[in-house]
C-alpha positions as CSV (number, residue, x, y, z in Angstrom):
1,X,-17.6,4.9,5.6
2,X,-16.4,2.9,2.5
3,X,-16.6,5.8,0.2
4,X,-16.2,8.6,2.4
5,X,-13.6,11.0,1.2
6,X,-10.0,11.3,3.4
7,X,-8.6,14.6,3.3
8,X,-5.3,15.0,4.5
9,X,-3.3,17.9,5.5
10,X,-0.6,17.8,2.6
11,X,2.1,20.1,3.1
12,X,4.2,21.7,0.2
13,X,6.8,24.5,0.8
14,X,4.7,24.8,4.2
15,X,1.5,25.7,2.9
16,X,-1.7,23.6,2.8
17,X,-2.6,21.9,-0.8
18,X,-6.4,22.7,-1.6
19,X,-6.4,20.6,-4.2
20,X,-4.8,17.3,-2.7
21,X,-6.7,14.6,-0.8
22,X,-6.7,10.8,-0.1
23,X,-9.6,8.5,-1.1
24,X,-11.1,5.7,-2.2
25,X,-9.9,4.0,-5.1
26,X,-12.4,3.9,-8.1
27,X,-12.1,2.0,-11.5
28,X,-10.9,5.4,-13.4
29,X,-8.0,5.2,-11.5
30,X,-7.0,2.3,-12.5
31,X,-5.0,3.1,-15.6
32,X,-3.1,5.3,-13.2
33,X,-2.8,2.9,-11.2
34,X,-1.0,0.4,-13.8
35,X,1.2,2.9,-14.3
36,X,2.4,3.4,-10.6
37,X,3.1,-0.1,-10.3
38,X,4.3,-1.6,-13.7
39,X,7.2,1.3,-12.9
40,X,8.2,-1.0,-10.0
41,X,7.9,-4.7,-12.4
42,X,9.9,-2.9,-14.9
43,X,12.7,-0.9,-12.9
44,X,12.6,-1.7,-8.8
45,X,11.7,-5.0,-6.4
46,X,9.3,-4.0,-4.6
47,X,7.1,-6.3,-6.5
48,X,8.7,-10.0,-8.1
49,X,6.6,-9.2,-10.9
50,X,9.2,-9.3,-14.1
51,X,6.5,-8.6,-16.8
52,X,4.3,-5.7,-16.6
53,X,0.4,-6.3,-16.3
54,X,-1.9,-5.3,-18.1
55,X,-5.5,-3.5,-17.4
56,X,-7.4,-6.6,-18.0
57,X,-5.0,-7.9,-14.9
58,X,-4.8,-4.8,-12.7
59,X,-8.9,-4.9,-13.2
60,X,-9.2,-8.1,-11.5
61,X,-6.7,-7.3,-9.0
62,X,-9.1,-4.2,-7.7
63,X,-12.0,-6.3,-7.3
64,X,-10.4,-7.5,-4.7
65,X,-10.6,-4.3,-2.8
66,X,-14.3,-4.4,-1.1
67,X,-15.5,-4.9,2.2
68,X,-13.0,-4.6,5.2
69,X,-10.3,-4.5,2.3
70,X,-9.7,-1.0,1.1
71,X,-7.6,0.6,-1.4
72,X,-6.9,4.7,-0.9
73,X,-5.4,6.4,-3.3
74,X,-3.2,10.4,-3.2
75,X,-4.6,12.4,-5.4
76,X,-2.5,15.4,-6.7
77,X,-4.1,18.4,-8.5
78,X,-6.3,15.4,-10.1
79,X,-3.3,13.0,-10.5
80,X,-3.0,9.6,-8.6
81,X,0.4,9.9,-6.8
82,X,0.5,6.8,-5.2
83,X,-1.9,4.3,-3.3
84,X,-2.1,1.7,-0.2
85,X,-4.8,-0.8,0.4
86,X,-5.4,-4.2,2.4
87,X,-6.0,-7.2,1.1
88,X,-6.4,-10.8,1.6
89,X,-3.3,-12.2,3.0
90,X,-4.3,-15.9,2.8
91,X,-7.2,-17.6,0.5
92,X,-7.6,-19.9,3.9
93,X,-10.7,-19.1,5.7
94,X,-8.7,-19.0,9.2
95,X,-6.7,-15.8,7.7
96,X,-10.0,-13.5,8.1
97,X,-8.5,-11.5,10.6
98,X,-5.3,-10.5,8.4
99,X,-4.2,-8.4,5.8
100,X,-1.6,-7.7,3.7
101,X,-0.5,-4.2,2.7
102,X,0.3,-2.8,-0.7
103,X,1.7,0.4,-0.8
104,X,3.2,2.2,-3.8
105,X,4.1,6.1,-4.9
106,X,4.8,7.1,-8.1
107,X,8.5,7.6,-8.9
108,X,8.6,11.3,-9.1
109,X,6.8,11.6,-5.8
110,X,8.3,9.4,-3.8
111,X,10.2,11.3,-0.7
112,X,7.7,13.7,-0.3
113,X,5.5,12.3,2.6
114,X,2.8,10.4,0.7
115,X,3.6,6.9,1.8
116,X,3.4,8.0,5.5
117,X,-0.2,9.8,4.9
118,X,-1.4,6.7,2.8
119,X,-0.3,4.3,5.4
120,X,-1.6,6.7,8.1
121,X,-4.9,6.7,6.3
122,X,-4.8,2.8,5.7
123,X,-4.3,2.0,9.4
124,X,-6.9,4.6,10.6
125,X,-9.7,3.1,8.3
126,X,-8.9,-0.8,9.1
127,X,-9.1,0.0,12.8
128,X,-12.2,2.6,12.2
129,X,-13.9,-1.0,10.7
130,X,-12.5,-3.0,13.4
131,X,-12.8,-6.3,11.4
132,X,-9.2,-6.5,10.5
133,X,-6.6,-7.8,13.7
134,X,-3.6,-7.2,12.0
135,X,-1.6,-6.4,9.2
136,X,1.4,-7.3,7.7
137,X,3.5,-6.4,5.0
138,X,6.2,-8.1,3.3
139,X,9.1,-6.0,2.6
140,X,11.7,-7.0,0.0
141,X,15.4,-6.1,3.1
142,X,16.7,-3.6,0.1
143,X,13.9,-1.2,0.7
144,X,15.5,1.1,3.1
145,X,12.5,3.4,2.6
146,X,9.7,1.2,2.9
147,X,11.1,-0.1,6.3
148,X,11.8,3.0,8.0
149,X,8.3,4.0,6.9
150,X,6.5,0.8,8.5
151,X,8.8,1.1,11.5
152,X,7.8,4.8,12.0
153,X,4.0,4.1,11.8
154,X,4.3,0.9,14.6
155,X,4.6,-2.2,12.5
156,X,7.3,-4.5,14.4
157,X,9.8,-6.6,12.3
158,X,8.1,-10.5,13.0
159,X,10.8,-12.2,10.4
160,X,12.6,-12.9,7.4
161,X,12.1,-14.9,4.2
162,X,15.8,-15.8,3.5
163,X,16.9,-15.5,0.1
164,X,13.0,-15.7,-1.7
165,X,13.3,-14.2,-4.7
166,X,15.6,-13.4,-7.6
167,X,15.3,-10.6,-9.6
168,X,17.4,-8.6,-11.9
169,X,20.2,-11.4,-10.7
170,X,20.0,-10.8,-7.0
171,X,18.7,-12.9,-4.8
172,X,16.8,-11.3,-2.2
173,X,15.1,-11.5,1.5
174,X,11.6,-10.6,2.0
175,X,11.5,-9.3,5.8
176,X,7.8,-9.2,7.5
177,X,6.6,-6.5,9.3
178,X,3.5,-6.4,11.3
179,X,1.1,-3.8,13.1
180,X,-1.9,-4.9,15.8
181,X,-4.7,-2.8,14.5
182,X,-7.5,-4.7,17.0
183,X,-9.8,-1.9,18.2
184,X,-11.0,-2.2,22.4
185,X,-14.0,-4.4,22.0
């Protein structure tokens, strides 16, 4: 199943893309990929990065994306768009049954669904694999959007990181959201 290809139903004006799917990240990508999110370092906080990586960087961040951890992409008429995956949340062996979730959309595509089918897709393959008990996703409290998004697709607000980070000046709070993805065993 790890390279199977998603398609999703991706509306536009009402009418089905042909030309649009979600899939498995693969090392072409990653360019694309650096792109997406050194947008965010340089201009948002949805990361606390402050200086942008580079490939050599985002490269070793993506081989972290094997086994039970996945990374999907949204692929536009052959653009990336956006991407979510799971990874490790902890580098303690008790932690093997949680993930944390990145999820990303490129500026000039943002509002536009993609986030709530690349979630969608995220959850459905963790819980297809069944090795993953939950995930979790740490949401800096000024991203309106990300936490109605999480909210909408089940993930429960479990608490707040009070005044983590400071970027661009402000000092912010990281909330943490969490979805049960166990499967009936």
């Amino acid at each position: 199943m790890r390279n199977a290809l998603f398609k999703s139903k991706i509306e536009s004006d009402s009418h089905e893309r042909e030309n649009d799917m979600i899939r498995d990240a693969v090392i072409e990508d990653l360019p694309e990929l650096l792109e997406i999110y050194n947008y965010e370092v340089l201009n948002g906080n949805a990361t606390f990065d402050e200086v942008e990586e580079t490939y050599r960087q985002r490269k070793e961040w993506f081989s972290h994306f094997t086994g039970k951890y996945p990374l999907l992409v949204e692929v536009r008429d052959g653009k990336v768009v956006g991407y979510a995956g799971a990874y490790e949340l902890f580098p303690k062996p008790a932690y093997h049954i949680s993930a944390e979730v990145t999820l990303y959309i490129a500026k000039e595509f943002r509002g536009q669904g993609i986030g709530e089918r690349l979630l969608g897709a995220l959850i459905e393959r963790v819980k297809g694999e069944g090795q993953i008990e939950a995930l979790f996703s740490l949401i800096t409290a000024t991203n309106e959007g990300s936490i109605r998004l999480h909210e909408k697709m089940g993930f429960s607000h479990d608490g707040v990181l009070r005044s983590s980070g400071i970027k661009f000046g402000e000092r912010l709070d990281v909330e943490i959201y969490r979805l049960d993805v166990r499967t009936e065993r």
